[in-house]
Structures are given as C-alpha cells and as structure tokens.
PyMOL Python script that loads the backbone (N, CA, C, O; Angstrom):
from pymol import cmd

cmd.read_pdbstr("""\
ATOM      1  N   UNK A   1      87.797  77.329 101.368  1.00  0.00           N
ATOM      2  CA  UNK A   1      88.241  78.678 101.584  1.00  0.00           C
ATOM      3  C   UNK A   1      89.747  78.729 101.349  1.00  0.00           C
ATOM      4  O   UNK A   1      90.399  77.905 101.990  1.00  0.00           O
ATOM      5  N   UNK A   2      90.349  79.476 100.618  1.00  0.00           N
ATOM      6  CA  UNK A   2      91.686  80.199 100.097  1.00  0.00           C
ATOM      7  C   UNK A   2      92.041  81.851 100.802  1.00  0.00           C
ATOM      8  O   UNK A   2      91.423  82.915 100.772  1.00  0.00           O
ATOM      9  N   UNK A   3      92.785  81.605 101.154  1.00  0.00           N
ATOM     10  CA  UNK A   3      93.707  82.812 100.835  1.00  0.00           C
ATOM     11  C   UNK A   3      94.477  83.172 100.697  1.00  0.00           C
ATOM     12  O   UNK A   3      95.505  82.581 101.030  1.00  0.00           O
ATOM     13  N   UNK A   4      94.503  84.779  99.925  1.00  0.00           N
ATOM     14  CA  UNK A   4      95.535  84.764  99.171  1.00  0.00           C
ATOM     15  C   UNK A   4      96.534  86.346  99.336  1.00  0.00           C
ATOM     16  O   UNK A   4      96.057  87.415  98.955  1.00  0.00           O
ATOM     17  N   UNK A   5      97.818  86.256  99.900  1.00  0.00           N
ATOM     18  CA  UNK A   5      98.516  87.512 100.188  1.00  0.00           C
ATOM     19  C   UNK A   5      98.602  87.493 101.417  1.00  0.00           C
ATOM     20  O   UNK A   5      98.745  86.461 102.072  1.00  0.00           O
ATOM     21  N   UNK A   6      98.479  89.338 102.167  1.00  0.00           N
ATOM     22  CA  UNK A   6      98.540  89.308 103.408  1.00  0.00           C
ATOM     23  C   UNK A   6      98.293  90.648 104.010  1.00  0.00           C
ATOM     24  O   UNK A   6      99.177  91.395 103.590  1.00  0.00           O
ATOM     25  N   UNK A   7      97.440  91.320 104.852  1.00  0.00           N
ATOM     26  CA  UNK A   7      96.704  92.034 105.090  1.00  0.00           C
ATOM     27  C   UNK A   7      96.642  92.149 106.080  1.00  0.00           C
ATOM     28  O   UNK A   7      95.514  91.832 106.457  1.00  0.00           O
ATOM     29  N   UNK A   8      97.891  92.775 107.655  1.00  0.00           N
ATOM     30  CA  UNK A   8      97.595  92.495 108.378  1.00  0.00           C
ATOM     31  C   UNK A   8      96.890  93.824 109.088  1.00  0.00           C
ATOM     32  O   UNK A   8      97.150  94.991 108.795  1.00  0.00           O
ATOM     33  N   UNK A   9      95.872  93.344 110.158  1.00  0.00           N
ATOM     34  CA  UNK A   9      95.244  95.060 110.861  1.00  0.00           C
ATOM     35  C   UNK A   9      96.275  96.168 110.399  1.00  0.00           C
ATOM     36  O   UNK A   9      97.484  95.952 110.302  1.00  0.00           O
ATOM     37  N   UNK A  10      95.528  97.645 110.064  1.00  0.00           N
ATOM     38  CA  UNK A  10      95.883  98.248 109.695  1.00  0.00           C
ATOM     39  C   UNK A  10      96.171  98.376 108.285  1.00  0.00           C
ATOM     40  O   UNK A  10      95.534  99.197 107.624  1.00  0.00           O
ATOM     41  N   UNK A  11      96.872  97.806 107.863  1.00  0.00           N
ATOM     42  CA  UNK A  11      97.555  97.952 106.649  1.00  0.00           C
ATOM     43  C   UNK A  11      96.344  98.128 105.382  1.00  0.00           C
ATOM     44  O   UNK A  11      96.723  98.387 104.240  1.00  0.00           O
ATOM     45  N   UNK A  12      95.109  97.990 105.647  1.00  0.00           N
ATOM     46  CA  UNK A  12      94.197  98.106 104.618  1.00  0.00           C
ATOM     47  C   UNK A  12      93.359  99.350 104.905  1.00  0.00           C
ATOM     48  O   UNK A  12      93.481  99.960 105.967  1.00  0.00           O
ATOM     49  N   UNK A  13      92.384  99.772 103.810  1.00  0.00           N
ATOM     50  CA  UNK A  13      91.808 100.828 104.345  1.00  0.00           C
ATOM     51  C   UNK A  13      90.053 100.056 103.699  1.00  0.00           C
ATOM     52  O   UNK A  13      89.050 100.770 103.717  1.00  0.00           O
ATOM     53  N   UNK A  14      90.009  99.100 103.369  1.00  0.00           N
ATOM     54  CA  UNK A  14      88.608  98.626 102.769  1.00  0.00           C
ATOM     55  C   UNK A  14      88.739  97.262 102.527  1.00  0.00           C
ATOM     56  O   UNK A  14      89.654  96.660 101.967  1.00  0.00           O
ATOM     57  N   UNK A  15      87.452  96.750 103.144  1.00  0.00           N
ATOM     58  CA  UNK A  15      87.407  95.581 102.367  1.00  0.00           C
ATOM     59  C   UNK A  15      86.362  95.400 101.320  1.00  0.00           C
ATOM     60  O   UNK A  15      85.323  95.976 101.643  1.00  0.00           O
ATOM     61  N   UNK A  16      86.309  94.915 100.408  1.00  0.00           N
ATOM     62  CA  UNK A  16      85.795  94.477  99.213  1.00  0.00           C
ATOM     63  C   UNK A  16      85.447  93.354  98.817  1.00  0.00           C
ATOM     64  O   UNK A  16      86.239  92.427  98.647  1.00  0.00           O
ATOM     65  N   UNK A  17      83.820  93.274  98.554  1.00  0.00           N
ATOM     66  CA  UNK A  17      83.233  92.167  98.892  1.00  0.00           C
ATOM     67  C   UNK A  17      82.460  91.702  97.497  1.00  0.00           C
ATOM     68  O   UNK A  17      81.628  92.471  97.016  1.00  0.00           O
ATOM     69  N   UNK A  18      82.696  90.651  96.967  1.00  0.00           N
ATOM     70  CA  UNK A  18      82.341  90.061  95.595  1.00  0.00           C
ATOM     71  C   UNK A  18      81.500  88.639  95.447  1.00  0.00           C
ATOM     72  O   UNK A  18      81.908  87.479  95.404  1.00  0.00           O
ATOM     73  N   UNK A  19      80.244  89.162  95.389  1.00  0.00           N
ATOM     74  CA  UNK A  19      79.088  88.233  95.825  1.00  0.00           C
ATOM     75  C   UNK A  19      78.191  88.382  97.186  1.00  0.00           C
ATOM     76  O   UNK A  19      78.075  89.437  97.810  1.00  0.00           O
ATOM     77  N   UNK A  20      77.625  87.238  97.506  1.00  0.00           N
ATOM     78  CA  UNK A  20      77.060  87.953  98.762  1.00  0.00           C
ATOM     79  C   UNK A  20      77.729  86.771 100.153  1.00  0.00           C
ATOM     80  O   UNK A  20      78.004  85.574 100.230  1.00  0.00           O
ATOM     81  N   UNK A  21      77.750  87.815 100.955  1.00  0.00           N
ATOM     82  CA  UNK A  21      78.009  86.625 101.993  1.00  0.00           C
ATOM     83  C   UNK A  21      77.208  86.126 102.974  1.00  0.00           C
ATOM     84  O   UNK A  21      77.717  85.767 104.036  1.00  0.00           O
ATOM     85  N   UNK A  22      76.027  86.045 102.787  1.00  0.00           N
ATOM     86  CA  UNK A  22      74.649  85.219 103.094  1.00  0.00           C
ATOM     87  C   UNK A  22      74.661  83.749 102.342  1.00  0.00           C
ATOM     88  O   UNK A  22      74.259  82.692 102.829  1.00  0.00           O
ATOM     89  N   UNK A  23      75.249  83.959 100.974  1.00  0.00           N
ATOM     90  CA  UNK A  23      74.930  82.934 100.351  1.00  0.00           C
ATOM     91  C   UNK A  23      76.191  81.874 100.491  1.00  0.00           C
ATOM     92  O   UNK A  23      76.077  80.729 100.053  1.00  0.00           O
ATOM     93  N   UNK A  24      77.231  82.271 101.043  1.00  0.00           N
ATOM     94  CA  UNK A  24      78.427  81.465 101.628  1.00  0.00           C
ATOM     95  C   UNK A  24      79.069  81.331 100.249  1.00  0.00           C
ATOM     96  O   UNK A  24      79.468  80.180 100.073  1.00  0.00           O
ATOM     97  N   UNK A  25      79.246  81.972  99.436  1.00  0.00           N
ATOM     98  CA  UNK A  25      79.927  82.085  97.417  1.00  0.00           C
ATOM     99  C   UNK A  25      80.513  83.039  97.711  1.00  0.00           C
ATOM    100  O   UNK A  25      79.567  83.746  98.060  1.00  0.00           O
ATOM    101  N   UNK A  26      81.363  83.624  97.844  1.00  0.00           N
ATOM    102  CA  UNK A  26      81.816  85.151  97.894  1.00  0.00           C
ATOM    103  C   UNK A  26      83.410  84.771  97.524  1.00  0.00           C
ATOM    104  O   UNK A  26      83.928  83.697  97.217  1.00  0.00           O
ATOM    105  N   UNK A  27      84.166  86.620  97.749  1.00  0.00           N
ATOM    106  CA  UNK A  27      85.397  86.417  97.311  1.00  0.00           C
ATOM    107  C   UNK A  27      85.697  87.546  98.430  1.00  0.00           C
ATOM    108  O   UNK A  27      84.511  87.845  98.578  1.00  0.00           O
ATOM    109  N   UNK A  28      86.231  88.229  99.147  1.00  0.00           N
ATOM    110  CA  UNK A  28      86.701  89.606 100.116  1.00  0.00           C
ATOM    111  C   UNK A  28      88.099  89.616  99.716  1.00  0.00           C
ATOM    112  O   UNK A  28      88.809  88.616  99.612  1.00  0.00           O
ATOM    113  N   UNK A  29      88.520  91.102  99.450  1.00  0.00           N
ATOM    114  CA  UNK A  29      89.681  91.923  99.143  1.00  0.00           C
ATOM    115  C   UNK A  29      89.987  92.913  99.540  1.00  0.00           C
ATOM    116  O   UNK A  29      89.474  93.947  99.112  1.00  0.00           O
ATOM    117  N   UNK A  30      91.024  92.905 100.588  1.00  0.00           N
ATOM    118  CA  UNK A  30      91.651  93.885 101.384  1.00  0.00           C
ATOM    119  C   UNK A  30      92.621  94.678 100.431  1.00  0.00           C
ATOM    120  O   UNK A  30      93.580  94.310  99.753  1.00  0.00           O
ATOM    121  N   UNK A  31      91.995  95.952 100.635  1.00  0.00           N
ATOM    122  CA  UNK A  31      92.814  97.043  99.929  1.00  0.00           C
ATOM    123  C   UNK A  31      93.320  97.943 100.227  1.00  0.00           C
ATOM    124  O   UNK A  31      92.753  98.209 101.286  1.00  0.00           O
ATOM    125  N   UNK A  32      94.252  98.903 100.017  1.00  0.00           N
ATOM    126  CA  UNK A  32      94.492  99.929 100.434  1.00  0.00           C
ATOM    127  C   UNK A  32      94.974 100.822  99.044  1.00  0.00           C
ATOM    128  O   UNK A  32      95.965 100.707  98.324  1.00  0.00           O
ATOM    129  N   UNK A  33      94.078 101.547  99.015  1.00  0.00           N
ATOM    130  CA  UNK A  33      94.843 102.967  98.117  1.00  0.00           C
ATOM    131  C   UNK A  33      94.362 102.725  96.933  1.00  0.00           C
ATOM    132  O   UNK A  33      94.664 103.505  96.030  1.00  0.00           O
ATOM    133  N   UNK A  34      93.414 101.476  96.622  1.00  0.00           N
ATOM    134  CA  UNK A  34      92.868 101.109  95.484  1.00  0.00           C
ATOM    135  C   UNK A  34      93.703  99.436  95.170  1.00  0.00           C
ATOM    136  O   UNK A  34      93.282  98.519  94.465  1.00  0.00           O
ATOM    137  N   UNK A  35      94.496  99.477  95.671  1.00  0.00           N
ATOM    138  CA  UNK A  35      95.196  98.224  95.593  1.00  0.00           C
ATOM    139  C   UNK A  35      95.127  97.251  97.061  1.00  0.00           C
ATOM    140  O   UNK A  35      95.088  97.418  98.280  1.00  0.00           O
ATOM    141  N   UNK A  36      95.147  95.508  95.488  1.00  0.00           N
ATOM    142  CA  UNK A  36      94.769  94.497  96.561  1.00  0.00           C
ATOM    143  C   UNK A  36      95.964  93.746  96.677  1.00  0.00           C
ATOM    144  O   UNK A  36      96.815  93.189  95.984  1.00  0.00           O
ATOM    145  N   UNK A  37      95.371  94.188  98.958  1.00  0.00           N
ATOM    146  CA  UNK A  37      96.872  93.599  99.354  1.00  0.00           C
ATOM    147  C   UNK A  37      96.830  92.096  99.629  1.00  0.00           C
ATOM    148  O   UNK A  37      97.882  91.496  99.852  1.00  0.00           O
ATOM    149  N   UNK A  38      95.346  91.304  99.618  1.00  0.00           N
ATOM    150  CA  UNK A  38      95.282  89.623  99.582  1.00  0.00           C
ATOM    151  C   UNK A  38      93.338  89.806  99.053  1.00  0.00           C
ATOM    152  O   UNK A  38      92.572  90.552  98.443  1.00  0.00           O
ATOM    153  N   UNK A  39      93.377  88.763  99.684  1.00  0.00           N
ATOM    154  CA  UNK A  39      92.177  87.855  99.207  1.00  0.00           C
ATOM    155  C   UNK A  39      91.282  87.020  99.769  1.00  0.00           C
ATOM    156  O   UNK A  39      92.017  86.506 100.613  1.00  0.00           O
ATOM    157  N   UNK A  40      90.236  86.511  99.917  1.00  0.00           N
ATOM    158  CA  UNK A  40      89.883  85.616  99.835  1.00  0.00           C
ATOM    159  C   UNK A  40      88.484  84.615  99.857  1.00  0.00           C
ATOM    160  O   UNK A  40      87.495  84.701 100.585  1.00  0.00           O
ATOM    161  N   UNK A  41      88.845  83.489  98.610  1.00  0.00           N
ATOM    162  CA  UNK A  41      88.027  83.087  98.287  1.00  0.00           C
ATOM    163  C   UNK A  41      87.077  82.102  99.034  1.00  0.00           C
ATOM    164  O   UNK A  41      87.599  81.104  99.529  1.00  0.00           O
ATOM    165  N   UNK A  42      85.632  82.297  99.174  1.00  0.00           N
ATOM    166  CA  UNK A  42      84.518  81.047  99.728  1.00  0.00           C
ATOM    167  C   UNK A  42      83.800  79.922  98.711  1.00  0.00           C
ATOM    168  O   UNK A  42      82.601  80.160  98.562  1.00  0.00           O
ATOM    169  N   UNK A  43      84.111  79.163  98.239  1.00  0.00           N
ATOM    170  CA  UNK A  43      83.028  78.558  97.501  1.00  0.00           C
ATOM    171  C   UNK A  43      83.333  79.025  96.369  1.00  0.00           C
ATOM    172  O   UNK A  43      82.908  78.372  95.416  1.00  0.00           O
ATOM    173  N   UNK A  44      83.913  79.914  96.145  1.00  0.00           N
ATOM    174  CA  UNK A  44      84.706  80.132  94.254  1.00  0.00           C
ATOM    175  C   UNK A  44      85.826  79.502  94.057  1.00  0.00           C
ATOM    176  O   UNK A  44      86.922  79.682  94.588  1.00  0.00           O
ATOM    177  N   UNK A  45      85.526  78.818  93.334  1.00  0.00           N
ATOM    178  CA  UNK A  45      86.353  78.033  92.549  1.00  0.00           C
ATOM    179  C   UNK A  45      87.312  78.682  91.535  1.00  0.00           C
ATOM    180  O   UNK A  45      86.778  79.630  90.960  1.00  0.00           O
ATOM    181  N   UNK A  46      88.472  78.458  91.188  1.00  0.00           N
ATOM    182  CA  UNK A  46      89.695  78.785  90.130  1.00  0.00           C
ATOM    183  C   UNK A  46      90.192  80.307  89.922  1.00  0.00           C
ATOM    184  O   UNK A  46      90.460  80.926  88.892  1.00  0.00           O
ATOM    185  N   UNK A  47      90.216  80.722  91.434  1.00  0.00           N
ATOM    186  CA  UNK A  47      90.283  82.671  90.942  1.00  0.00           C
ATOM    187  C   UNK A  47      91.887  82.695  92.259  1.00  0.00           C
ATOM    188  O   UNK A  47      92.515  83.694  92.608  1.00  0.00           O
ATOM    189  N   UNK A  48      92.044  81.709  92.554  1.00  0.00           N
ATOM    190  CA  UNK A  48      93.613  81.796  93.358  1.00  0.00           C
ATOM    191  C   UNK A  48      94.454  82.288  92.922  1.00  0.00           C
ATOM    192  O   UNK A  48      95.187  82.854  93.732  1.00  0.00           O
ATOM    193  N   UNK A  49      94.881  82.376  91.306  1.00  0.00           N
ATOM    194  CA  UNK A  49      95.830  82.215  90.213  1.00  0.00           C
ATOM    195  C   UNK A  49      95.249  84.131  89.947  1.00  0.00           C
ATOM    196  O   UNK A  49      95.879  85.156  90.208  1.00  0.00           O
ATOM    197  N   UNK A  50      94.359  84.029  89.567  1.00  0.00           N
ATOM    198  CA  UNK A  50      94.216  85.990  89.181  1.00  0.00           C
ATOM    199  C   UNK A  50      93.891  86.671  90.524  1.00  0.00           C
ATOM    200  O   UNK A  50      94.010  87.896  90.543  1.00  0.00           O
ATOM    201  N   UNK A  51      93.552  86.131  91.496  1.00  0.00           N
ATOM    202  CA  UNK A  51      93.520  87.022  93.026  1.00  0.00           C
ATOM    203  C   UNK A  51      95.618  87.562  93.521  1.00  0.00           C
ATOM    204  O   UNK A  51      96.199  88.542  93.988  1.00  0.00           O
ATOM    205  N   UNK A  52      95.950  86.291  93.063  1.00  0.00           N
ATOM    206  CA  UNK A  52      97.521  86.404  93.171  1.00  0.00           C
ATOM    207  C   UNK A  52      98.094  87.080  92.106  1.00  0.00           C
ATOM    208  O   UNK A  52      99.215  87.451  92.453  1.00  0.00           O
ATOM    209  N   UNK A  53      97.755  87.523  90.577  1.00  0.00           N
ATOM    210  CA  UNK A  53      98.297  88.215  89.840  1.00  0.00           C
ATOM    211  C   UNK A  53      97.981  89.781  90.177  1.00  0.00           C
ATOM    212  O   UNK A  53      98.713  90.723  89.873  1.00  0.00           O
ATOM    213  N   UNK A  54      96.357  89.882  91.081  1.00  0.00           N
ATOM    214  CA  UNK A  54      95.915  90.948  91.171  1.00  0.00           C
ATOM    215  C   UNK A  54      96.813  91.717  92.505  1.00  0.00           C
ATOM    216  O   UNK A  54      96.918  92.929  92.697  1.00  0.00           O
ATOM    217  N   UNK A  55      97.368  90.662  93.281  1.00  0.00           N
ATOM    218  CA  UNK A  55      98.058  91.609  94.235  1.00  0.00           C
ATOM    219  C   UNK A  55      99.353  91.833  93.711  1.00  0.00           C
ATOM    220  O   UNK A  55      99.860  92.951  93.804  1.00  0.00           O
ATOM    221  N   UNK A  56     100.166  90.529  92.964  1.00  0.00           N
ATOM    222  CA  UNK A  56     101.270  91.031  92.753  1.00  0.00           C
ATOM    223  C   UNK A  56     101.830  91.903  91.773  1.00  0.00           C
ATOM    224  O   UNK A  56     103.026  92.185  91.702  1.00  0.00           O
ATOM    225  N   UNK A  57     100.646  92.450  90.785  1.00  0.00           N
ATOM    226  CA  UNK A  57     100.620  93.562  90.098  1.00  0.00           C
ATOM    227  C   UNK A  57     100.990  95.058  90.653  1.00  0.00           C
ATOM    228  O   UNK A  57     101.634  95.875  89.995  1.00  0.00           O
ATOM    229  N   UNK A  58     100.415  95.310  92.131  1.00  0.00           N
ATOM    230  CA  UNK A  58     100.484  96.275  92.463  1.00  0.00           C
ATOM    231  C   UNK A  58      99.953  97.525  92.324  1.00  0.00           C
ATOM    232  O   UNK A  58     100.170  98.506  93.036  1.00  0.00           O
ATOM    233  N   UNK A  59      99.143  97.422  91.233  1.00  0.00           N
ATOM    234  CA  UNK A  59      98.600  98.647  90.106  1.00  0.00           C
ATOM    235  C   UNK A  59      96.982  99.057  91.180  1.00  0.00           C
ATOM    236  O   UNK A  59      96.611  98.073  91.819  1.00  0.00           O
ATOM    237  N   UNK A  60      96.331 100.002  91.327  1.00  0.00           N
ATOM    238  CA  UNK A  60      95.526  99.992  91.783  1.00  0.00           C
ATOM    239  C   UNK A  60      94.190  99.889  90.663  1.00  0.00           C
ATOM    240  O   UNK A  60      94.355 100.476  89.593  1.00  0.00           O
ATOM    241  N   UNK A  61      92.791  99.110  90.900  1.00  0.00           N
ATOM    242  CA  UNK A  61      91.629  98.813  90.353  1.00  0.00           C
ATOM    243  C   UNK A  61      90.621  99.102  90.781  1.00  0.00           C
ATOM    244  O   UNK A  61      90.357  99.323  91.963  1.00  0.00           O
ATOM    245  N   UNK A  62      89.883  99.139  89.821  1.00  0.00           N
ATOM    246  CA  UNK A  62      88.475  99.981  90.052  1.00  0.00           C
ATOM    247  C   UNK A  62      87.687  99.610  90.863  1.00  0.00           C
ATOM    248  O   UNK A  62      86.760  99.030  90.296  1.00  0.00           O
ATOM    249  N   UNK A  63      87.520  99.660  92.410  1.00  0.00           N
ATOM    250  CA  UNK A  63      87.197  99.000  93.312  1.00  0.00           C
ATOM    251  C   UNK A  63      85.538  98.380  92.892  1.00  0.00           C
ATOM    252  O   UNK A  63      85.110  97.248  93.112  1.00  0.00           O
ATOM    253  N   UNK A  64      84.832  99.519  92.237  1.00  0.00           N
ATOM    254  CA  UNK A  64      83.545  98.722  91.942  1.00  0.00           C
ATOM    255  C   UNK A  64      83.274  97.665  90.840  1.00  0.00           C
ATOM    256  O   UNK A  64      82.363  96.879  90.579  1.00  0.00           O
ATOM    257  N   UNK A  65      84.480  98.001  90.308  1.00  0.00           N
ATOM    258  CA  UNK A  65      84.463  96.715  89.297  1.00  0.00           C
ATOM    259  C   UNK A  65      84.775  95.046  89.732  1.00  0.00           C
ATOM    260  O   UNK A  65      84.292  93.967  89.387  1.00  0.00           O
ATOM    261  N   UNK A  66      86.047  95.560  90.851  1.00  0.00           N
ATOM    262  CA  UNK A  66      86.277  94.319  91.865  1.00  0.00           C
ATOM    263  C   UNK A  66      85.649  93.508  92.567  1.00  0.00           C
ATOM    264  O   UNK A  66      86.003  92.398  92.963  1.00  0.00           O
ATOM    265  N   UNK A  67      83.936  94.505  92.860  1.00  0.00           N
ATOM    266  CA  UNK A  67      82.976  93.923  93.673  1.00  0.00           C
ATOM    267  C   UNK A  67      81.983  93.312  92.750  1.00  0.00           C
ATOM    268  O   UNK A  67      81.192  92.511  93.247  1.00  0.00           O
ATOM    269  N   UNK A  68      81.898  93.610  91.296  1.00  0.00           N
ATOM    270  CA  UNK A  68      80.973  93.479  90.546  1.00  0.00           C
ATOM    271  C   UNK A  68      81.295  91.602  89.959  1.00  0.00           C
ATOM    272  O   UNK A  68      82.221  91.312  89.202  1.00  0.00           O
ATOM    273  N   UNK A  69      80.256  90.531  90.555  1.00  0.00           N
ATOM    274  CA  UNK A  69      81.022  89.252  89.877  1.00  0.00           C
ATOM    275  C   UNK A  69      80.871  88.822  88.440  1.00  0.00           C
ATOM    276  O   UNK A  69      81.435  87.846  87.946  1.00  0.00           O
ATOM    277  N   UNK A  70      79.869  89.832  87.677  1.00  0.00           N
ATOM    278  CA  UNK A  70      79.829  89.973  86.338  1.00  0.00           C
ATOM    279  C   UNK A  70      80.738  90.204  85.521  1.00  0.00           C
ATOM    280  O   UNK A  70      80.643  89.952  84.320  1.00  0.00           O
ATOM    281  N   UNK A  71      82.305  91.004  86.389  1.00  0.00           N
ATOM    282  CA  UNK A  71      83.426  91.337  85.719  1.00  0.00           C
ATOM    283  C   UNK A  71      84.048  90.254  86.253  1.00  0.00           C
ATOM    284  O   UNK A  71      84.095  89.771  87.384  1.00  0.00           O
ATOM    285  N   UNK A  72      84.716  89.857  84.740  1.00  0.00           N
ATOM    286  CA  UNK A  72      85.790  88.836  85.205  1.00  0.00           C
ATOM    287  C   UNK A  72      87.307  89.623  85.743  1.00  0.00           C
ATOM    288  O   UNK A  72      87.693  90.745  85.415  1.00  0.00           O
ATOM    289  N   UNK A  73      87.958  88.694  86.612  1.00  0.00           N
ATOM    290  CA  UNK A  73      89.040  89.031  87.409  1.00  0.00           C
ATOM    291  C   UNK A  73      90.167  89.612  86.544  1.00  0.00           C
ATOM    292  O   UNK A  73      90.747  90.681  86.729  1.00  0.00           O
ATOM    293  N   UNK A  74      90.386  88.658  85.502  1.00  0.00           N
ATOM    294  CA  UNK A  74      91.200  89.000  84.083  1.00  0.00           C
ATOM    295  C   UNK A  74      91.514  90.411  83.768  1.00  0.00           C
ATOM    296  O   UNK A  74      92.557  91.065  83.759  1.00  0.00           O
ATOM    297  N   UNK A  75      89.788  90.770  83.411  1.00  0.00           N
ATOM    298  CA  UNK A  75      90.010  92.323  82.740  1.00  0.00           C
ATOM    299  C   UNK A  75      90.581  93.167  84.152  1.00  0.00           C
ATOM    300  O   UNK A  75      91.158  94.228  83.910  1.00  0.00           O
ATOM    301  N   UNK A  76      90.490  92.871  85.215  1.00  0.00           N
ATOM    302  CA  UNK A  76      91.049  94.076  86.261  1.00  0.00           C
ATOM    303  C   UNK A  76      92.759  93.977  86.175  1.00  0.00           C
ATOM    304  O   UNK A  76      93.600  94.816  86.494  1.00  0.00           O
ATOM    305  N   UNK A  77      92.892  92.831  85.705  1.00  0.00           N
ATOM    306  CA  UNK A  77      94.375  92.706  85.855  1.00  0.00           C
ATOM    307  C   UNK A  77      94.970  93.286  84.630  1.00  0.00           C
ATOM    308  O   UNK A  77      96.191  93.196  84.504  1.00  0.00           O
ATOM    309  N   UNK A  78      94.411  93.753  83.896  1.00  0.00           N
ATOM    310  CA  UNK A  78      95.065  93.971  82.153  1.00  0.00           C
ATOM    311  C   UNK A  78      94.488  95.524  82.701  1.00  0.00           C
ATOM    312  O   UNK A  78      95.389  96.362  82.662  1.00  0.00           O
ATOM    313  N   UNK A  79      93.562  95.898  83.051  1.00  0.00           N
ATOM    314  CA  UNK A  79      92.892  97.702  83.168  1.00  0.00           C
ATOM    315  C   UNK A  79      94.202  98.217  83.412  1.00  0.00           C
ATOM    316  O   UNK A  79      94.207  99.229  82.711  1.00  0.00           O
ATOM    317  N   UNK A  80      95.526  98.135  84.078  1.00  0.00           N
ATOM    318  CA  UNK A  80      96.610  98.873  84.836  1.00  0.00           C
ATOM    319  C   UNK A  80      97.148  98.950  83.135  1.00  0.00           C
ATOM    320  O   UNK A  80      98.198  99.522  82.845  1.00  0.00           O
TER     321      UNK A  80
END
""", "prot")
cmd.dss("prot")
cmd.show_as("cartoon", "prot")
cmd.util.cbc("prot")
cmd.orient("prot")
C-alpha cells in the first residue's frame, strides 16, 4: 500500500474508487471539485509516478474515467 498527496477530513468532497475493494487490487482518490488531492494504491503496482502527476497537475478529471481501470492513468493526465 502507497500513498500518495494529502487529503485531510474535510478538504475532499468524494472518494473515488478504481477496482474493487473486495478483491484487495484497488486504487482510492480523494477529490474535491473534480480534482485529485492524493491517492492510494492496494496491490497496484507502478501508478505512484502518474497518481503524483495527477495531483500535481491540478487540472480537474473526469471522475468516471478515474474509476474506470480500463483507462489508463496517462490519458487523464494529458485530458487537461
């Protein structure tokens, strides 16, 4: 488990959930306003590096695309 940013009570208005968390694989992303204020990863491997470009972008993303693990992390970071 990773995480990534910082999200403290309050400061988010959703969390965002990518995979399932039954299956202990997942990714959760605290957002607010469409934008992610951290991260974090279970059992996924190599997404530290675009979970951290995705917050420090700032840009807000398509939250259902964020949840979808068919979309790679990449294209959310280039959509802004």
């Amino acid at each position: 488990m990773e995480y990534t940013g910082h999200a403290p009570p309050g400061s988010y208005d959703r969390v965002v959930v990518r995979g399932e968390l039954t299956s202990g694989e997942f990714i959760a992303f605290w957002t607010a306003q469409g934008r992610v204020l951290a991260g974090m990863n279970v059992n996924v491997w190599e997404v530290t590096g675009p979970i951290g470009q995705l917050i420090r972008s700032r840009r807000p993303v398509d939250l259902d695309r964020l949840a979808d693990p068919t979309v790679a992390l990449d294209s959310l970071i280039r959509q802004g």
